[in-house]
Every structure is written in structure tokens, then in C-alpha cells.
N, C-alpha and C positions, 0 to 999 in steps of 0.2 A: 504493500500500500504506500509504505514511504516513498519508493523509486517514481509510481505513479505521481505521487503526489507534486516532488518535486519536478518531475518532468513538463508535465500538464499545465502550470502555472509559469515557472519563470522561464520555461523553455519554450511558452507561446508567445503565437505573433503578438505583435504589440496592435494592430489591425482588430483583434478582438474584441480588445475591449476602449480602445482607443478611436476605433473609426479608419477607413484606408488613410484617407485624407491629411489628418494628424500621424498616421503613423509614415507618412509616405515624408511629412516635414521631417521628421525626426530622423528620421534614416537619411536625408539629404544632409542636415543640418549636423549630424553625431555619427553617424553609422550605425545606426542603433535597428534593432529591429526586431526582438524579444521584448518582454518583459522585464525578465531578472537585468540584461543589460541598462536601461533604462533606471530600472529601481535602484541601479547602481552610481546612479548621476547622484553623487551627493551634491548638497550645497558646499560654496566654498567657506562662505562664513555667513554670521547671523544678524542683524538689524535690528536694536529692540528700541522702544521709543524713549525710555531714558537715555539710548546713545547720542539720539540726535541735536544737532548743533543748531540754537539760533542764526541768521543771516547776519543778525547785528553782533554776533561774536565770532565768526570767522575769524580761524587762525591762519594767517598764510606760509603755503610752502606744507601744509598738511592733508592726509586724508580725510573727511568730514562725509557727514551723512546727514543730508535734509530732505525733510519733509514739505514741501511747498506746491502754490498753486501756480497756472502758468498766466497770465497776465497779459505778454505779449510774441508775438513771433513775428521774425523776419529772415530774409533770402538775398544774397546777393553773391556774384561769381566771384572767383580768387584772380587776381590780376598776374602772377605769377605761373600758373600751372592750369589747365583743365580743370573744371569743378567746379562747389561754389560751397560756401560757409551759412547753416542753417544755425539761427542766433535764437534764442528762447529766452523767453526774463522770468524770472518766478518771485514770489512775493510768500514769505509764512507768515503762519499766527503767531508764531512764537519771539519776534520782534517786537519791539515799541516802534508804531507808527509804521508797519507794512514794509519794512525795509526791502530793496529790490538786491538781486542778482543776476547775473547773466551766466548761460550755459551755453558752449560753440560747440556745435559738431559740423565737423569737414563730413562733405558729402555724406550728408544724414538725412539719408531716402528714408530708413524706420522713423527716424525722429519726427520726421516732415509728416508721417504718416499717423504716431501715435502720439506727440504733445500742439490737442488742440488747446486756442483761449480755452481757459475755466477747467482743465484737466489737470487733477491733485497726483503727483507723483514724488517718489520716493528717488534724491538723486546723490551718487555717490562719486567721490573724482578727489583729485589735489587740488588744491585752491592755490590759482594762479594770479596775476598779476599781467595788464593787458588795458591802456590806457584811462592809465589814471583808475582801472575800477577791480579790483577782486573778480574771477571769475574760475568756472569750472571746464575746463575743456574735454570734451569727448567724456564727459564721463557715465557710469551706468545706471540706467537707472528704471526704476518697476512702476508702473499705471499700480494705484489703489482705488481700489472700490470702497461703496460705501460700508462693507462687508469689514474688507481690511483694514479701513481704517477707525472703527468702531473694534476691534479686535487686537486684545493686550498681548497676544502671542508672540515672539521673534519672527521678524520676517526672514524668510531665507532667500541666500543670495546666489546662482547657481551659477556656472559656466554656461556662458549664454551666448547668442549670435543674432548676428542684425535681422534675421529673418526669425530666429526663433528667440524673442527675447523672455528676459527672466519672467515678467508675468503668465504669457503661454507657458513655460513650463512647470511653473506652480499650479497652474488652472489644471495642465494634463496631467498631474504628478497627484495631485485633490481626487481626479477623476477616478485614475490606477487604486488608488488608496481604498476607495468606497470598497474594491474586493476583496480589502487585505480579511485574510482570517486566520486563524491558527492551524484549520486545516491546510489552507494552500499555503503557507509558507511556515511547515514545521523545523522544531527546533529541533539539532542533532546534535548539538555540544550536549555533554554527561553532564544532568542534574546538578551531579555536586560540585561540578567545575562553574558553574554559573552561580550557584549559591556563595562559593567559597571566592571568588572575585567579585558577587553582587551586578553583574549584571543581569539587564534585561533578556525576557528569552526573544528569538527571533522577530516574530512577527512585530514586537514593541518595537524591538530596536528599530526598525525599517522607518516604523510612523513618528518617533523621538527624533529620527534624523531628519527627515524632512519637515515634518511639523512637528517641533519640541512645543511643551506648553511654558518650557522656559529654558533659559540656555541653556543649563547643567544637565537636563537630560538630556538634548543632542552628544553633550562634548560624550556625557555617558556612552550613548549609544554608541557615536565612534570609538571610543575604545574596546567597547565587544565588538565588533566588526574586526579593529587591528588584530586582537588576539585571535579571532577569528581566521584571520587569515598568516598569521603567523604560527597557528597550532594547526591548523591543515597541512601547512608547508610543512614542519617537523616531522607532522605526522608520516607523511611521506616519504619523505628521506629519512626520517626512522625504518618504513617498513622496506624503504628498498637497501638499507645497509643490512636489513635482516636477510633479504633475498641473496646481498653479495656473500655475504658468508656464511649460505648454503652452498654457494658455486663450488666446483670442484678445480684443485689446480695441483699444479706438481710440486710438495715438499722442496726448496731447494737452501737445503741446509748447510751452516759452514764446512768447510772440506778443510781439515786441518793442514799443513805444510805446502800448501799449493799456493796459487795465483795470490790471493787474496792475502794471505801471511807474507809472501814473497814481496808482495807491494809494500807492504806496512813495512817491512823491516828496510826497505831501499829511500823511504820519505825523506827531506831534507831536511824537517821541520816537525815538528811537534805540531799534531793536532788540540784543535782548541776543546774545551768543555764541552761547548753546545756538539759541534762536529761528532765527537766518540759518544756522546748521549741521543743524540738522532743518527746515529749510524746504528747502534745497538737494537734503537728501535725496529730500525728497516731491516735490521739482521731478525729480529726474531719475528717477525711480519713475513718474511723468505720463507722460514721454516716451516711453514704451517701450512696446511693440504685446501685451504680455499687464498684466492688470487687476493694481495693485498691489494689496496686503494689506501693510498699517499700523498697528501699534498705536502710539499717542501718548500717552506720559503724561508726567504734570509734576504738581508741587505746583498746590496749590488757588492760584491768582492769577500763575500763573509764568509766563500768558500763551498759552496753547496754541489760544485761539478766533483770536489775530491769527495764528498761522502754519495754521489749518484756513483760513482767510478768505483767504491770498494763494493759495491751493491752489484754491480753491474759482475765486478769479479767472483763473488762468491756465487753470483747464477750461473755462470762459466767454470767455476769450479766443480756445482754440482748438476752438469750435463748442459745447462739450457746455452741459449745464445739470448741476445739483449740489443733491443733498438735505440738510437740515442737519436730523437727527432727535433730537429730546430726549426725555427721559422723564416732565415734566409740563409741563402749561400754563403754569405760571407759570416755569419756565426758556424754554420756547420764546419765550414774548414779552418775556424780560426779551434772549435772543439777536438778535432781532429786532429789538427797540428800541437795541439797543447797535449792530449789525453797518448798522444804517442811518444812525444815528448817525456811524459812522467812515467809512464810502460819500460821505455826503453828499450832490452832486450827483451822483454816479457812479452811485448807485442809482436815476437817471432813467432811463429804457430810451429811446435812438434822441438823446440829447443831443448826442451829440458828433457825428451821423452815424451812418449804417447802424453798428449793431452796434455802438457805442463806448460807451452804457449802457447798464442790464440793470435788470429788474424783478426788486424782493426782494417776495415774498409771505410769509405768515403764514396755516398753514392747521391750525385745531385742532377737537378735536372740539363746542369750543360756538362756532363761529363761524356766527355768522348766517345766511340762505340767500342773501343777494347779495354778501354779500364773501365769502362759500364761492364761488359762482356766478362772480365774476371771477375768483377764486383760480385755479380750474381752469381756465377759458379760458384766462389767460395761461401755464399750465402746460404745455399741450396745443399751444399756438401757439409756442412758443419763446418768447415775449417774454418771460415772466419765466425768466431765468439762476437763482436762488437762488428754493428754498424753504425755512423750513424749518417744523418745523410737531412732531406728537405723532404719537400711533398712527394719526391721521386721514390720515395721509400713507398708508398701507397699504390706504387704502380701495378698491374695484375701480374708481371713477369718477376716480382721478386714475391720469391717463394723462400722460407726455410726451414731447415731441417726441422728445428723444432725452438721457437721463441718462448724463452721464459720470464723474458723481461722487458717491458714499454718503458723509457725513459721519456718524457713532454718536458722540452724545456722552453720557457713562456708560454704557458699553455694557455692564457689566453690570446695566444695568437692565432690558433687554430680552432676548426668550428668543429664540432662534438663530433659531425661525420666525419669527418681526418683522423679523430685520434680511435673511435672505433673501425674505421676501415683495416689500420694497424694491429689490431688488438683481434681481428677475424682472421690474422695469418696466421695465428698461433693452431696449431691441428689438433685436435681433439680434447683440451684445456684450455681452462683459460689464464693467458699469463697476468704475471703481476704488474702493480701499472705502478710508477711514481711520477708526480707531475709536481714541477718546479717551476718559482715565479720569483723573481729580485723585487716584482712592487710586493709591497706588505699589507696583505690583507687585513682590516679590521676586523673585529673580536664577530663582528654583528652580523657584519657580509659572511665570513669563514660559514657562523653556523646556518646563515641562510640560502645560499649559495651551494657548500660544500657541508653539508650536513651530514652523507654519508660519506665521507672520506676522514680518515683519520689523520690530525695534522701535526706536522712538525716545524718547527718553527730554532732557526740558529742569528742568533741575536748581535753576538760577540762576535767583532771580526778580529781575523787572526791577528798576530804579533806581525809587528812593520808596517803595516797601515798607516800611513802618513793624514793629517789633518786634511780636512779641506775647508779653507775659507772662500766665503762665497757671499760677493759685493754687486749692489745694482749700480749698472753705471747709466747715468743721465745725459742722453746726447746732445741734450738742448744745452749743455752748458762746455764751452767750447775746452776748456781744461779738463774736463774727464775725457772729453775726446780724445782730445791726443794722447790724454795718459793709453788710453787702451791701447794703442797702435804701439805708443813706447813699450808698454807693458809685454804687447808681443814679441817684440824686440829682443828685450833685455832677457827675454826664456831662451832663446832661440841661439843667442851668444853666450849663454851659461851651457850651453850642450844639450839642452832639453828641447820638446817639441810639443807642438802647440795644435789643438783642435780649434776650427771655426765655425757653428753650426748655423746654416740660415733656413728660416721656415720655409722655402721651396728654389723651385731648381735655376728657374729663367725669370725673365720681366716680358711679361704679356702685353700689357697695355699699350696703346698708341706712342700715349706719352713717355712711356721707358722702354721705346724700341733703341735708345740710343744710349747705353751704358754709362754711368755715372759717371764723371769727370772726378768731384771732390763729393766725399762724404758730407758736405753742408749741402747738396742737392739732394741727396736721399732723405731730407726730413720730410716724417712725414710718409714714406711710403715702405714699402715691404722691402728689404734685403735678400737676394737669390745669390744662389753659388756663383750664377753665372758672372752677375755684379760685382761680387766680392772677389773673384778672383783680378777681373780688368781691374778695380777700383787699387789691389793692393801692387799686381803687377806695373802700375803707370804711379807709386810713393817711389820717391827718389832715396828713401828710407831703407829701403826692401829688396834693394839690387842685390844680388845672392846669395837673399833668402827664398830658400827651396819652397816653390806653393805647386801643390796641387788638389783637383779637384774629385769626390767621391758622394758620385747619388744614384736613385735604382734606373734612370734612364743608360746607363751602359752599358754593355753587355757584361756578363758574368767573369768574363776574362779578365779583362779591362779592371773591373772594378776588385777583382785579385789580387790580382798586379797590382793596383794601385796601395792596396790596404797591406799586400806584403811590402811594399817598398818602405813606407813605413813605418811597421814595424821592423823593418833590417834600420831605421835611421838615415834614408837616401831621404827622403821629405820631410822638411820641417815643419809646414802651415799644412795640415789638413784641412780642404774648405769642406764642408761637407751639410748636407742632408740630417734629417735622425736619423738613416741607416747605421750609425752608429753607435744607436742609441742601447743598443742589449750587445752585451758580450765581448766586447774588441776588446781586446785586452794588451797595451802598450807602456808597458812601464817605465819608458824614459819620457810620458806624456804629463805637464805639469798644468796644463794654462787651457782651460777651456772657454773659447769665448762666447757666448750666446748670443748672435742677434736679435733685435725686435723680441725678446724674450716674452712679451706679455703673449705672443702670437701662442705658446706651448704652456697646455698643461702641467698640476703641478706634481706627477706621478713622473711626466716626459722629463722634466727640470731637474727633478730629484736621478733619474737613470743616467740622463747626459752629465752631471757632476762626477756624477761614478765612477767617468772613464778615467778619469786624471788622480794622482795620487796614489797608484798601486806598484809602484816600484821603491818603495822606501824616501823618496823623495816627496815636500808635502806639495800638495795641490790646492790651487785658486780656481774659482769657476767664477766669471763676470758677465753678467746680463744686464743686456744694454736695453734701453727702450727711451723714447720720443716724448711716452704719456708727462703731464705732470703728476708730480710727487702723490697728489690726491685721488686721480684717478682710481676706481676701483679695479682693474686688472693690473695695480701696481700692488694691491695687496697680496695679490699671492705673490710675486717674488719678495713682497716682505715676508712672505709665512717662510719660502723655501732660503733664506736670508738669516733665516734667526731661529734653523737648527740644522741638524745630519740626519736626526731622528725619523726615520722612514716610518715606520708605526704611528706615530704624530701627524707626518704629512699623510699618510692615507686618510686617518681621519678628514684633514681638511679638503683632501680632494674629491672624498665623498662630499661633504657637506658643499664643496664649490660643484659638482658637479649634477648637484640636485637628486642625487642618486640615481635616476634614468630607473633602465629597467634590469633586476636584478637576477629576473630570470633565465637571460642568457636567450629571451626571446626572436632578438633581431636575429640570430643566426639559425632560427628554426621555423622563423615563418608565423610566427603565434602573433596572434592580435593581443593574449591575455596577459597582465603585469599585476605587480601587487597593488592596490588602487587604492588602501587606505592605510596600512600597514609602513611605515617612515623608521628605513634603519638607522637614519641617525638619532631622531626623538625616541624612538620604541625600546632602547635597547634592554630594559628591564623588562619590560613587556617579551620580549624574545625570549629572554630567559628563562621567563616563566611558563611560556608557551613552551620551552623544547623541555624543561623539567614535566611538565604536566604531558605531554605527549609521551615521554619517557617511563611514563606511570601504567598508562594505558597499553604502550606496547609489551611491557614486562608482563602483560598477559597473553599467553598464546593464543587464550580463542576470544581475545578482544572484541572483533568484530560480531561472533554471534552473542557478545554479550551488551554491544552497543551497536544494533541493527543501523540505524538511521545513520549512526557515522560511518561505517562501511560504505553504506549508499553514497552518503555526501562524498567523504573522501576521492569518490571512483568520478563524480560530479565537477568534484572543484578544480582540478588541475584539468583543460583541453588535452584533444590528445599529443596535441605540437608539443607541449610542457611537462605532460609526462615522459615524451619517448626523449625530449632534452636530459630529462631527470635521469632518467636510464643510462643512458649513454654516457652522463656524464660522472 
């Protein structure tokens, strides 16, 4: 009955009970075209008649909410552009002596249509400032009836649009409601969970959000909604980490005096704390008969390739072979080059004796057709233990003998089908997976996100790690300028070398078809590779200093080349793209300079600092930008400015990034996101949601003993979001 129930109602046309007509607006207007979706339009925030502001107290430069009558209107075109400025004047009660206002909407065809003389509306906006008189421009606002405006309730304020404004959706959303009943939208949260947090059950909640009888019950009802959908999501990734370790996979436990001991005892260096306590982990995760699931993150340089590498060994020690999948060419071969490097002999296959070294291959998608050609033979033969390689790894021609280990390094660079198409080469098992990320995931994302993988996290970067101080420089002001240019300099003749990154490759525009003469031309517009390299090859400064240039427009070789020269010390000024942004690893690099920095994110800021300061020598990172000091996209290089602390900046780059969609949805095609549920606000809320879901699973016949949540559960996640969840 429940399955029906929920079906029947929120999964009907909204035509039903709406009328075609209304529901034909709303699907033009939203997308909308059900019920449940619809009933899911909360308001944004609430109106209540103590909030609103006299006309004669206007504050300016603020948000304000009035209630007034419309008095007068007029029309007239914009002398500047197509169009024309519909002007409204309104007058309230709430003034001594009728005080006026005025309201502008640019091309305000709704407005033209719905504020006639003598029409009492409700208007919300910043209070501007606009000849000589306070005024509201563009702002939103709701037609009140005599209904509503004799009624003490909160008005609700929704996401609205010119053809569908906030009063039709309060009117259609009045209408919907008349059917709400406890039958058609039953409660599936467990009794004692809604007692023991005091929310309302289902059906209230719906009617307290959109129409509360006072604020506190909506905020209420949004909070059973968030938990709502943050104990769904648990609940899920609770039950599918249950399904993973049902799987079946191949034991592959330490192998005493082989590979794996053989590595440790040839190290140069002493591992760190965190390193030997998350490799322990990964060790006893191998040994066990169902396929780990691993997330591994650590700061950029904290070391996390040498504890995927003993991992990697002791599945090669006990039979398997191990994929090492990166997300460009020039990280895989810089993986490559390094990971054979620290192998040494080890990486000889049959050295020591059957099976005592192992073949590292290198397989991407511009590799040649005869070391493609060996690539795969030794893949398919067992002889090579280690590949690691790009998306050419996923090809249908690389088959192997028998894979017992997925290594993802930045794995949010790949979309779920990549990293399981990988994971299907493995023959009759399933291997163990570890997925590795240098950004630091917060506590809130991890458990909502990655809720069935278990995580390891290395904090401490190792011994020699040099500082990195990291300055914004201001290009309006002619003395930091030159400092930069000197600053590049004075690396450059101390024997060091210097990265330049600009947010894109060329200058498009009409007006910067002709490369920059002098840096005081470029105020003001975007810095390209291409600019930057003319701009520094024509300083009379820079005559035999070595520049070249490195972005994904070149072919594979090219940009090899370019990235080994480099690192051998033939090039001093790297100009470069983010391609640089994960993995290069250059340790005579001390000076990173950012272009136009506001242009990059402050996950990208925090990785391009990275690069510099990993040779024992300390490192500077300087980001330039045009904005004034007050600017808000000058705040976040003040965030990334006033620490190292990766864990801190992912906070803020969640919080600057509005959190988007956490489902991992754009790569799977899903329309569906969390819609009330805010991992930055929520985070106790999460908590409590994955403790209480953790309650409910610790029962094996959970489900037949909380019918309705069975149902809901299989309901709430689309199918696009579950087979995300799956897979990932």
C-alpha cells in the first residue's frame, strides 16, 4: 500500500490536479511536471508583517520589505540600448502623510501587466539611490489580496519568474495543498526518530513549509526535510558499503622477504607517522577476501604515491598485478619516471628469481604502436606487475592476466564510468580499489559523498619540506610590478626555476589580436601563455633567460619534451596553463607566479602552490591581480594568503563554491541534487543523520521491520544516482 501510495501522488502529473494549463506554465517556467517535484519548490525565505519597513524609514544600501499601494505608473524607452524603463510609485499606510517611493523595472512586461493604479503589493529589493530620491530597482514583489492581506501568517517568498511570479505560485501551491492528506503523503522516517529530534511527520512538514502559521514552524519543517535527506543518503551508502563487503575478492596478503620488504629496506628516508599508519591500514584492507574501497588523501607533496607504491607491491607480491590510472599524460609519465626511479632494480621482472621483479609499463594514448604493442603483451602475460598509464588503460585491447589492484589518482578527474570500466578487467573478482586526491576533502563532503569508502587521510608532510610563503601582488600599483619581474629574476640567477601560470592559452579578442607591448597594456584584461611569453621575450631584462611554453593545445610529445627539459634544468621560466596543476614534480622549482589569480579557484591556488618548495629549498607563490584590495574575489586569495592548511581551504572552497551538486550528478546525467540539505550549515545535522542511519542498518532485517523506509529509500535516490552510488 505504501509503494502505491507514494507513487500515485507525488509521482502524478501535476495536470491532475493543477489543470493542463497551469501545469503546462510550470513545466515551461521550472521543469517541473509531477507533483512531488513541484511540492519541492520550497520558498526561499518568509515575509511576516512585523518585518516590514515604513517608506519614511528607509534604510539605504539595504534589503527592505514593503507593503504599499500603487499610486502611479509610467513608461518610457532607455536612450542607451533597446527597451524601455517601467517606473511604479507606491505610497503605504505605514508612513506619516502617505510618503511616496518609486520602483524601476527595465523591461517589465509582468510588471506592466500586474501593478495597476490602486493594486496593494508586497515589494522586496535594495534601496537605491537615483536622482535625488531612494528607490527600489527590479525588485520582487507579490499582488495581495484582500484574503492576504487581512491574514497574520508569513508570507512566502519562492523562486519565481517573470511569467510565473510568486503570487501564481502561492495561489497553485494553496490549490496542491487542499489534497494534502496523511494518506497521500505518508511518513517513512521511524517513529522514534521523529519523536527523538521533535519533528513534524511528513504531511505537516510539507504544509509548515509553505504555509507556516509562523516562522518557526517552517525553519522546523526545513530541518526535517534536511535530515531527511541527509539520512536517506546514509542510509544508502550505509547499505551499499554492506553490499561491498559481501563482494568477493582475492586475499592478497603480505608476502614476507619479497618486493615489498625489499622496497622498504632500499628507502632513503624514513617514513612519516601518518604514511606507516595509512599504509598499515591499506595492508590489512589487502588481506581480506572482499575488495577494499579506499579513499587516500593528503596535502599536495605529503607523500601518498610512496604509500599507493608499497600497496601496489605487496599485490604483486601476492600474485595480482595493479593499475596506476592518472588523469593526463604528462602526470602519468612524470608517475612513471619517478615510481621506477625509486624501484630501481626491483623494477626488473625475473631479477631476483621467478617472481622477485616485476615489469613497470607506461601505457598512454600517444604511445607508439611497438611500445603500445609490448605494453600489452607484458600486461596480458603477467610479466608486467605495475601499469600505469591515462584513459588508454580502459581500452578493450588491454586485457590482464589477473588485476588485483585499481590505483585513481585524482579521482575526481574521472567520471564513475572510467574508473569502473577499469575495475571490469579484473576476471572473475573483484579487485581492490584505492582512490587518491591532494584536495582535502571536508569532514561533511567525505561522509556524504564517500560514505561507503573507508578513508585515510596523511596530514604530516614529510621531513624537508620547505615553507611556502604566498603574497598577493597588486598590479595597479607600479612597484609591485616590477618587483614580480625582478623577483623572477633574482630565482632564476640563484640557480632555481620559476613556474608562470596564466588562466588560458591565447588572446581571442579583436582587440588583443596584437600581443602586449608593456604589461601596463594588459590592465584590465586576461593574461594567456601566448602573451606572456612575447610580453617577457621583448624585457630587455630576460635576454638569456630560458622561457618556454607548456598547455594541453600541443601535442603529447611536445609537451614531454617540454616538461622533461625542465625538469633536467635546460628551462628556467615555465609559462604555463594548470596542466601543471597535479603532480609535476620539480624540485629545483622555487617561485610560482600566478597570473590574474582571482581568475582560479581556491582548491586550483592551493595545488599550483604545491608545485614549488619540494626540493629542500623554501618556496614563494605570488598572485597577481588588477581587482582593488576590496573586491570580493580578492578574498579568497586573502583566504589562500593566510594559510598552507589544505583542510581549512577546502572548507572555504566549499563555502565559496556554494556547494553545487554533491552528488556527483553532472557526470551521470541526473537532474536530482540535495535541495534542502547544506553541507556546510548541516554538519551536525549529518552526523546525526549517519549515527541514526547506522542504528537502523545494524539491523539485518531492517527493512521488513520499517516497511515504508524500504519503499522510500528505493524512491528517493533516481536511478542516475543510484547507479552513481554504485559505481562509485
Amino acid at each position: 500500500m505504501a509503494e502505491t501510495t507514494l507513487t500515485s501522488f507525488e509521482n502524478a502529473e501535476l495536470s491532475t490536479f493543477l489543470g493542463n494549463k497551469n501545469a503546462t506554465a510550470l513545466e515551461k517556467a521550472f521543469g517541473y511536471s509531477t507533483v512531488g517535484e513541484f511540492l519541492w519548490h520550497f520558498p526561499r525565505r518568509y515575509v511576516e508583517v512585523g518585518e516590514l519597513t515604513p517608506i519614511s524609514e528607509l534604510p539605504f544600501d539595504e534589503h527592505v520589505t514593503v507593503v504599499a499601494q500603487v499610486v502611479n505608473v509610467s513608461q518610457r524607452q532607455m536612450h542607451t540600448r533597446r527597451g524601455f524603463i517601467f517606473e511604479v510609485t507606491v505610497s503605504d499606510e505605514l508612513s506619516a502623510g502617505g510618503q511616496e517611493l518609486k520602483m524601476t523595472f527595465f523591461n517589465g512586461y509582468q510588471a506592466r501587466t500586474d501593478l495597476d493604479i490602486g493594486t496593494i503589493a508586497m515589494f522586496s529589493g535594495k534601496v537605491g539611490w537615483y536622482q535625488d530620491h531612494l528607490q527600489l530597482s527590479q525588485p520582487e514583489y507579490a499582488i495581495l489580496d484582500e484574503a492576504s492581506q487581512a491574514d497574520p501568517r508569513p508570507i512566502p517568498i519562492y523562486p519565481a519568474s517573470a511569467k510565473m511570479p510568486n503570487k501564481r505560485i502561492r495561489d497553485l501551491m494553496a490549490l496542491l495543498m487542499e489534497e494534502f492528506t496523511d494518506q497521500n503523503l505518508p511518513e517513512f522516517l521511524p517513529a522514534e526518530l521523529l519523536r527523538t529530534h521533535h519533528y513534524p511527520v511528513r504531511h505537516q512538514a510539507f504544509l509548515d513549509r509553505h504555509f507556516p502559521k509562523e516562522i518557526k514552524q517552517a525553519y522546523v519543517a526545513r530541518q526535517r526535510f534536511a535530515f531527511e535527506e541527509a539520512f536517506m543518503l546514509q542510509l544508502a551508502l550505509g547499505e551499499r558499503g554492506r553490499q561491498l563487503g559481501a563482494q568477493k575478492a582475492i586475499a592478497r596478503a603480505q608476502v614476507t622477504g619479497r618486493l615489498a620488504d625489499k622496497f622498504d629496506a632500499i628507502l632513503p628516508f624514513t617514513l612519516t607517522e601518518d604514511q606507516l599508519l595509512v599504509g598499515e591500514q591499506i595492508s590489512a584492507d589487502l588481506a581480506q577476501p572482499h575488495p577494499m574501497h579506499r579513499l587516500l588523501q593528503g596535502e599536495v607533496g605529503s607523500g601518498k604515491t610512496i604509500v599507493a607504491l608499497r600497496a601496489i607491491l605487496q599485490v604483486i607480491d601476492a600474485g595480482g598485478q595493479a593499475a596506476l590510472l592518472a588523469p593526463t599524460e604528462v602526470l602519468a609519465a612524470q608517475h612513471y619516471a619517478s615510481i621506477k626511479k625509486m624501484l630501481g632494480n626491483l623494477a626488473e621482472p625475473g631479477l631476483f628469481g621467478e617472481g622477485e621483479g616485476t615489469g613497470v609499463a607506461l601505457l598512454t594514448g600517444s604511445a607508439k604502436t611497438a611500445q603500445r604493442r609490448e605494453a600489452l603483451l607484458g600486461i596480458a602475460s603477467g610479466e608486467t606487475g605495475l601499469v600505469i598509464g591515462t584513459h588508454a588503460l580502459l581500452g578493450d585491447q588491454v586485457q590482464f592476466a589477473e588485476l588485483g589492484l585499481v590505483v585513481v589518482d585524482e579521482q575526481h578527474r574521472f567520471g564513475v564510468e572510467q574508473r569502473d570500466a577499469l575495475r571490469a578487467k579484473a576476471a572473475g573478482s573483484v579487485p581492490h580499489t584505492l582512490v587518491m586526491t591532494a584536495t582535502p576533502i571536508p569532514r561533511t563532503v567525505a561522509m556524504t559523498v564517500f560514505g561507503d569508502l573507508d578513508t585515510s587521510t596523511i596530514k604530516r608532510l614529510p621531513a624537508g619540506r620547505a615553507p611556502i610563503q604566498t603574497h598577493i601582488v597588486p598590479m595597479q600599483l607600479t612597484g609591485f610590478r616590477d618587483r614580480l619581474f625582478s623577483r623572477i629574476i633574482e630565482e632564476v640567477e640563484k640557480g632555481h626555476q620559476v613556474y608562470v601560470v596564466c588562466p588560458r592559452i591565447s588572446d581571442t579578442t579583436a582587440e588583443q589580436g596584437v600581443l602586449l607591448a608593456t604589461y601596463e597594456d594588459s590592465a584590465g584584461q586576461t593574461m594567456s601563455v601566448e602573451a606572456m611569453q612575447e610580453l617577457l621575450g621583448g624585457m630587455p631584462e630576460f635576454v638569456g633567460i630560458r622561457t618556454e611554453a607548456l598547455h594541453s593545445q600541443l601535442d603529447a610529445a611536445d609537451k614531454q619534451e617540454t616538461m622533461d627539459s625542465f625538469a633536467r634544468g635546460d628551462i628556467d621560466v615555465l609559462i604555463s596553463t594548470t596542466v601543471i596543476e597535479v603532480g609535476v614534480d620539480v624540485h629545483n622549482a622555487t617561485l610560482m607566479v600566478i597570473m590574474d589569480a582571482e581568475r582560479f579557484g581556491i582548491s586550483q591556488l592551493h595545488q599550483l602552490r604545491g608545485r614549488v618548495g619540494r626540493g629542500g629549498f623554501p618556496g614563494t607563490c605570488l598572485m597577481t591581480t588588477w581587482l582593488d584590495a576590496d573586491h570580493p574575489s580578492v578574498g579568497r586569495l586573502k583566504t589562500i594568503e593566510s594559510t598552507i592548511d589544505g583542510f581549512e581551504l577546502a572548507e572555504a572552497d566549499l563555502a565559496e563554491r556554494k556547494e553545487g551538486n554533491i552528488l556527483g550528478v553532472q557526470q551521470s546525467g541526473s537532474r536530482s541534487s540535495l535541495r534542502e540539505l547544506s553541507i556546510i550549515k548541516d554538519r551536525s545535522l549529518i552526523e546525526r543523520a549517519r549515527t541514526d542511519a547506522g542504528l537502523i542498518l545494524a539491523d539485518g532485517n531492517w527493512g521488513r521491520h520499517h516497511p515504508g523506509l524500504l519503499v522510500a529509500a528505493g524512491n528517493w535516490l533516481d536511478e542516475s544516482t543510484k547507479e552513481y552510488l554504485n559505481k562509485n
